[in-house]
C-alpha positions in Angstrom: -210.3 -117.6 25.0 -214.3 -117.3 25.7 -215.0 -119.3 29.1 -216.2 -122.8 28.5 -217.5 -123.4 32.2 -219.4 -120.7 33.9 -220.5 -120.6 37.5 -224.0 -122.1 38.0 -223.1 -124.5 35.1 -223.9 -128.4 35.9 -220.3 -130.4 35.3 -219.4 -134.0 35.5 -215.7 -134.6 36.8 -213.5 -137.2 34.4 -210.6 -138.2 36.7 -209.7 -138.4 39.6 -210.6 -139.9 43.1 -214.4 -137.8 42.4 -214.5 -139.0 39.0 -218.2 -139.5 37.9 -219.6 -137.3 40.1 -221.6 -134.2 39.0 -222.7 -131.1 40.3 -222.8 -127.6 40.0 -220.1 -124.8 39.7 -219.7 -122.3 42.7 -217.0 -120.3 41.7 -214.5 -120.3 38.9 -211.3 -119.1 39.0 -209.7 -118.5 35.4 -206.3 -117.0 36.7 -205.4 -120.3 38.2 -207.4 -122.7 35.9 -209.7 -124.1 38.6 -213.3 -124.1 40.0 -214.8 -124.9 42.6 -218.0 -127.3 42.5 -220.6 -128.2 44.9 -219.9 -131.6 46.2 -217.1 -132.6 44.5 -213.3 -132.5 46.0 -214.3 -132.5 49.5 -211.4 -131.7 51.8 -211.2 -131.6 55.8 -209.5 -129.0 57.4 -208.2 -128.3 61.2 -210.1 -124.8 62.2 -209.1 -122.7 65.4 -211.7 -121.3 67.7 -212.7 -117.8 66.7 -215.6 -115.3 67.9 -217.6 -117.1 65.1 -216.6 -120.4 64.6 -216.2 -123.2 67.2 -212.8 -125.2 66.8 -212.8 -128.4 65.2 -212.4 -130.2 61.8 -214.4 -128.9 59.2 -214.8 -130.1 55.5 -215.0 -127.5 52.4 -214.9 -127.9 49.0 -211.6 -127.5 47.0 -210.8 -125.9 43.7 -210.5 -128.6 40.7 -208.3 -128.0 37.9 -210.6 -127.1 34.5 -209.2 -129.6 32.3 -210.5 -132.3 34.6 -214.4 -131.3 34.2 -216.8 -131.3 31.4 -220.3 -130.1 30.7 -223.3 -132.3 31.3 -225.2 -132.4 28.0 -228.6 -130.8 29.0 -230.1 -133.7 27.1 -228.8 -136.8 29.1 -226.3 -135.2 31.4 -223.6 -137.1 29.9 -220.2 -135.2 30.1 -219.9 -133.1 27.1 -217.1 -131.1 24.9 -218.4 -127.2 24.5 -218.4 -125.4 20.9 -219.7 -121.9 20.7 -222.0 -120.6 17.6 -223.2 -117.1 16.7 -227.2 -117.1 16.6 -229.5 -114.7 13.6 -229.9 -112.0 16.6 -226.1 -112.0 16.6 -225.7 -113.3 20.6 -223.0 -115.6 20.7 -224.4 -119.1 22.8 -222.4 -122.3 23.7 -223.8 -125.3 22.8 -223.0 -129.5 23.7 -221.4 -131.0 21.0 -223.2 -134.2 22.0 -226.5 -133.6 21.3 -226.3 -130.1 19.3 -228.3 -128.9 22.3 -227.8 -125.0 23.0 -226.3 -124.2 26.6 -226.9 -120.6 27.4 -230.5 -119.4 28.1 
């Protein structure tokens, strides 16, 4: 199945204890079904002193599952369901299904 959400994509989250916040996709990870996106699942962990890094507790950002984003529509940045059309040129583009507004550049 063609990816829906590609990294540097702006989503909004639906559920969960982050739900209603936006931002944009790091990394996505389509063997597991998750992504990882800028602000959004915030989780502290306990780090041990290395040559690097000083001990302490540091927060990263955690993977969230794929079926709990959506796409903000480029027109009002309301989340947004993803169809896919096929252009004159022949380049296949995703566009919102809100607003009919084309995704890819």
């Amino acid at each position: 199945m063609a990816a829906k959400i590609k990294k540097g994509d702006k989503v909004v989250v639906l559920t969960g204890r982050d739900k209603g916040r936006s931002g944009q996709v790091l990394q996505v990870i389509p063997t597991e079904g998750r992504a990882v996106v800028e602000g959004v699942n915030l989780v502290k962990r306990h780090q041990r002193q290395t040559r690097t890094q000083e001990a302490g507790i540091v927060t990263k950002t955690a993977p969230i599952d794929l079926s709990n984003l959506a796409i903000a529509d480029p027109k009002d940045g309301q989340p947004t369901r993803v169809g896919f059309k096929i252009l004159e040129d022949g380049r296949k583009v995703r566009f919102a299904k809100r607003s009919g507004e084309q995704i890819d550049g």
